[in-house]
C-alpha positions in Angstrom: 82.8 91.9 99.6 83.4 90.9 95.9 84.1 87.1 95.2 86.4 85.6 92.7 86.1 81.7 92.0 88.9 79.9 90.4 88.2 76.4 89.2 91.5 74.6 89.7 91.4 72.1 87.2 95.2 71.1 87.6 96.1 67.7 89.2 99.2 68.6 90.7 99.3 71.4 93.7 102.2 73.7 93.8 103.6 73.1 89.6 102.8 75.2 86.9 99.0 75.6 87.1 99.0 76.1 90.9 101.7 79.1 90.9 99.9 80.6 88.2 97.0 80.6 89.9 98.4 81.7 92.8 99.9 85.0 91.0 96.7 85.3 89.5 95.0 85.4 93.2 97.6 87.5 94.3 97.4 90.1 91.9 93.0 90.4 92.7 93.8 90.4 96.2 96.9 93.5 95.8 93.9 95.8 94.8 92.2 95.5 98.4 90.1 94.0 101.5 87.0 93.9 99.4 88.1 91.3 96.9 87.8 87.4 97.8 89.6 84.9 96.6 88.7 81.3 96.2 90.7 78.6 94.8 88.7 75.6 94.1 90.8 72.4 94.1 89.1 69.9 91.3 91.6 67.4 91.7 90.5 66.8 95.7 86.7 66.6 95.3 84.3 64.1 94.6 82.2 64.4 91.6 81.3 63.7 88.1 80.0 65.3 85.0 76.3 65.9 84.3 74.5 63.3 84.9 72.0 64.0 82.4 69.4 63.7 85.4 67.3 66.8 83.6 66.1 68.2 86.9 67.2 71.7 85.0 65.2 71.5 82.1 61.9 70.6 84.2 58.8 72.9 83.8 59.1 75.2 86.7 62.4 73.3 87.8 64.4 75.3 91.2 67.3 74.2 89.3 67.9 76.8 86.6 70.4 78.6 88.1 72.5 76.0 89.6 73.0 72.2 88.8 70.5 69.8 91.2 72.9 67.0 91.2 74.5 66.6 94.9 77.8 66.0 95.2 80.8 67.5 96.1 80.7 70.2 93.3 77.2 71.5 94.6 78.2 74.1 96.7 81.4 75.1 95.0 78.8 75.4 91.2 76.3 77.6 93.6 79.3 79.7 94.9 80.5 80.2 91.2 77.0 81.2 89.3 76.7 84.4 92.1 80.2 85.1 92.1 81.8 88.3 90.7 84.5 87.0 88.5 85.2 83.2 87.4 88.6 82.0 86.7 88.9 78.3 84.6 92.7 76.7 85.2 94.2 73.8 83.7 97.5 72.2 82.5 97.2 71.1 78.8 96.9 67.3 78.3 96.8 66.4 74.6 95.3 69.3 73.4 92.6 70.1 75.6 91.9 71.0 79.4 91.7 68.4 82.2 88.2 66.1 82.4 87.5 67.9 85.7 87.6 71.3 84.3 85.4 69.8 81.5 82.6 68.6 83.8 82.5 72.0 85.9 82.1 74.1 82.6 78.9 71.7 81.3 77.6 71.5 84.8 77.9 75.4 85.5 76.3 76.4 82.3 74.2 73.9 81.2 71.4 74.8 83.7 71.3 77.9 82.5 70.8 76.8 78.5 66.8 77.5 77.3 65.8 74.8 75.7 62.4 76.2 75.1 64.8 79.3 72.8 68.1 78.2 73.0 68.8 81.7 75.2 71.5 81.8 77.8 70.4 83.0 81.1 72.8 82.9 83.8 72.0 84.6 87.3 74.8 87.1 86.0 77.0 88.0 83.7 80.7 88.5 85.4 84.4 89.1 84.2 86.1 85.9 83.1 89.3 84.7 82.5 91.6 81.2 81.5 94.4 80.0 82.4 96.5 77.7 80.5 100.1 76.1 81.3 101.6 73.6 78.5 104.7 71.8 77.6 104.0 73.3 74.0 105.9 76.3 72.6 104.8 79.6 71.3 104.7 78.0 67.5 103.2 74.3 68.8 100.1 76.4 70.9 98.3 77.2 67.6 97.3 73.5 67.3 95.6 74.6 70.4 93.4 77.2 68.8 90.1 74.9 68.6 90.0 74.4 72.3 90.7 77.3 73.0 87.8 78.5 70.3 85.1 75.9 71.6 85.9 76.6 75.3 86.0 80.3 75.4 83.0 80.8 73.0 81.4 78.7 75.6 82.2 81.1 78.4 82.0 84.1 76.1 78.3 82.7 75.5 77.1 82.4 79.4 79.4 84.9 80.8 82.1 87.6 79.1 84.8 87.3 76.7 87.6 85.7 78.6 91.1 87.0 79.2 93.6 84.1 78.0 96.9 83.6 80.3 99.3 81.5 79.1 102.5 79.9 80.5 104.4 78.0 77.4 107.0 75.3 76.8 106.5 75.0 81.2 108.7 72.0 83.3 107.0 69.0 83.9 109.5 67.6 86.2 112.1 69.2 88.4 114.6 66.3 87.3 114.6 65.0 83.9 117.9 63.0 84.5 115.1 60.3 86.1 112.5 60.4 83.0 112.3 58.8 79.4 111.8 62.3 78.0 114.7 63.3 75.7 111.9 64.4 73.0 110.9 67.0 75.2 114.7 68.6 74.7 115.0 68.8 78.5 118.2 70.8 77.8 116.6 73.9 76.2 113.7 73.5 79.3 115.5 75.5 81.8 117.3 78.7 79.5 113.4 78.6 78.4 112.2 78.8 81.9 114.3 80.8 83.1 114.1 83.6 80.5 110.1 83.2 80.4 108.6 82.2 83.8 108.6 85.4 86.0 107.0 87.1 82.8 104.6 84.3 82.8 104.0 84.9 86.5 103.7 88.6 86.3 101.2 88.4 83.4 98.7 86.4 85.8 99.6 88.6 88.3 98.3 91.8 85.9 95.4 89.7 85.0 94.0 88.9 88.4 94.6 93.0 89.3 92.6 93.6 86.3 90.0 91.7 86.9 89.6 92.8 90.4 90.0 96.5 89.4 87.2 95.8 86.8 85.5 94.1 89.0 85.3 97.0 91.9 84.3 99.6 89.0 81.2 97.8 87.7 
């Protein structure tokens, strides 16, 4: 059986982030029985960033392959650094991912930065990709380019070059009648959505068959 680990780093269930990621799961799980799935929900555990504890950077430490911190991430950071593929999701809050998604990237990988070299070694080297859902459009997403430059030459650095899935200009409410959000042109929301969404859906679909097709090759 081949395992898939997506870090859910959205807070709210079944928007934008969570259908994604569910077309995403779908589309690994269409290639066949010997792909796993997990969804890891960020927003509905318990834990904090490193704790700067350096139990990983000990002389002869047991934790360089997985953070020594216990908490309710543990399990869920041991699952990921032996998985076969690792999927980072998050809605776009000014600029940048969630602070949940943040902690799991710098508690995944920092165990597995050399201090002694400043090498990378992670227990293996798997197919990645991102997911990203924002209220910006296709011209307002370069301002994202730093994050997504710092984040995915993170990933690209312990793991693989990163597919990048995007869903643009998304709905943040299903009724803006109730909201103070006439900025966010509320009227050109839905032609937008309705023109773009499925595509958006079906590209996360194609990624997550990608991935698992790569996956099953290797």
């Amino acid at each position: 059986m081949k395992n898939i680990i997506i870090f859910d780093g959205g807070p709210r269930k079944n928007m934008n982030t969570g259908s994604m990621i569910e077309a995403f799961k779908a589309g690994a799980e269409s290639v066949g029985q010997d792909i796993e799935v997990k969804r890891v929900r960020l927003y509905e555990m318990d834990f904090k960033d490193c704790y700067a504890c350096m139990a990983c950077k000990l002389k002869d430490s047991k934790f360089r392959d997985v953070c020594g911190r216990k908490d309710g991430l543990t399990d869920s950071l041991r699952e990921a650094a032996y998985a076969d593929g690792i999927v980072f999701a998050s809605p776009i809050y000014f600029s940048d991912v969630t602070a949940q998604l943040h902690a799991v990237v710098t508690r995944l990988f920092y165990p597995w930065l050399s201090y002694k070299d400043f090498s990378a070694n992670p227990p293996k080297r798997v197919p990645t990709a991102t997911i990203y859902t924002m209220n910006a459009n296709d011209m307002q997403q370069e301002q994202m380019q730093p994050m997504y430059s710092h984040l995915e030459g993170l990933i690209e650095l312990f793991m693989s070059k990163p597919e990048r899935v995007l869903a643009l200009n998304t709905t943040q409410v299903k009724n803006y009648d109730r909201y103070e959000m006439d900025g966010l042109r509320p009227d050109l929301k839905k032609p937008w959505r309705d023109e773009h969404w499925e595509k958006d859906l079906q590209n996360s679909f194609d990624a997550g068959k990608r991935m698992a097709e790569k996956i099953m090759t290797e």
